[in-house]
C-alpha positions in Angstrom: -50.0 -77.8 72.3 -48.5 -74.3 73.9 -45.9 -72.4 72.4 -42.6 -72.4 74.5 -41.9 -68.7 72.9 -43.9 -66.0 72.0 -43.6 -65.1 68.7 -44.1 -60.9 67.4 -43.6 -59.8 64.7 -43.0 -55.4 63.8 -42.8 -54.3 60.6 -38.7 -54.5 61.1 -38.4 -57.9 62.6 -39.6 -61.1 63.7 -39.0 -61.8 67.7 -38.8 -64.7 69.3 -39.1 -64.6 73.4 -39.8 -66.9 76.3 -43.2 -67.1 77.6 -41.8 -67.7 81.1 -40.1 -64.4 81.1 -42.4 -61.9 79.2 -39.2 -59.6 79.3 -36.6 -62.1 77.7 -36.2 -62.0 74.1 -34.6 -65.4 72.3 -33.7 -64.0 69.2 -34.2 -61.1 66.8 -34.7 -61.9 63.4 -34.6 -58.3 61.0 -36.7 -59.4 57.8 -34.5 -58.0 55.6 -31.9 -61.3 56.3 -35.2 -63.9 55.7 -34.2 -66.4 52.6 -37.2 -68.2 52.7 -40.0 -70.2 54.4 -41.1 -73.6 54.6 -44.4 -75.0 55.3 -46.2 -78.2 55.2 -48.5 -78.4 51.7 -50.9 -79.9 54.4 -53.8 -77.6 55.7 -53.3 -79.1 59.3 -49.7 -78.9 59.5 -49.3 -75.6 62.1 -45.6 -75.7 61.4 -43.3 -73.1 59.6 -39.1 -73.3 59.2 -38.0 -69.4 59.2 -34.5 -69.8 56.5 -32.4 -66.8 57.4 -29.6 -65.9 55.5 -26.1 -67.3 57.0 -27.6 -68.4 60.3 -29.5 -71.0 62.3 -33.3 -72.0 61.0 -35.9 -71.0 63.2 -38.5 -73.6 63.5 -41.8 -72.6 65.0 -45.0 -74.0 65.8 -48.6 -72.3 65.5 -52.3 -72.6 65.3 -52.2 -69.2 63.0 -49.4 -70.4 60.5 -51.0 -69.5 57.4 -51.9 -65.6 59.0 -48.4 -65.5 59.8 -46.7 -66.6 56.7 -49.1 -64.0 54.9 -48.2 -61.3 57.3 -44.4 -62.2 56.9 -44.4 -62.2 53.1 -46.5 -59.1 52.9 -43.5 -57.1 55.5 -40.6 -59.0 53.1 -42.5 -57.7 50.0 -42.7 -54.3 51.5 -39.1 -53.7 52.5 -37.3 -55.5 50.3 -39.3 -54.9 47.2 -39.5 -58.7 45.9 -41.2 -61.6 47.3 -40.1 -64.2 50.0 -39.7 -67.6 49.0 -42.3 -70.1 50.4 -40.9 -74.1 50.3 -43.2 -77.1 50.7 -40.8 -79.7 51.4 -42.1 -83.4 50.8 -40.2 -84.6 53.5 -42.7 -85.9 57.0 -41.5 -83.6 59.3 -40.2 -80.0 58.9 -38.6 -81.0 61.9 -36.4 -82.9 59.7 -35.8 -80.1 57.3 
């Protein structure tokens, strides 16, 4: 399955932008405004639900999900000097969530 965005992430933000259009950007997430993350307890799952604080989820799909949601909590433990929650919702579908 391919991505619809591209996902990067700096050591201020996480970025969201369209693969059509290497130059459009979706949305800018700063990590300071991340409440959480959820994740499937399931090693297969390749999904993660961004939380951010007072705005829309960010649901994303990914064969490097658990590289990612290290690399995330690692930035969030950095800069904001506590760590980042991590859910693992029982429902089937983070989809759902």
């Amino acid at each position: 399955m391919k991505n619809k965005y591209k996902f990067l992430i700096t050591n201020e933000q996480l970025i969201f932008g369209d693969s059509e259009n290497k130059k459009a950007i979706r949305r800018k997430i700063p990590i300071e405004i991340l409440s959480g993350i959820s994740k499937k307890n399931k090693k297969s799952s390749r999904s993660l639900v961004f939380h951010i604080y007072q705005q829309a989820d960010e649901f994303f799909r990914t064969e490097d999900r658990d590289d990612i949601l290290d690399l995330v909590k690692r930035l969030y433990a950095y800069r904001m000097k506590k760590n980042l929650l991590i859910f693992e919702p029982a429902e089937k579908s983070l989809g759902d969530y």
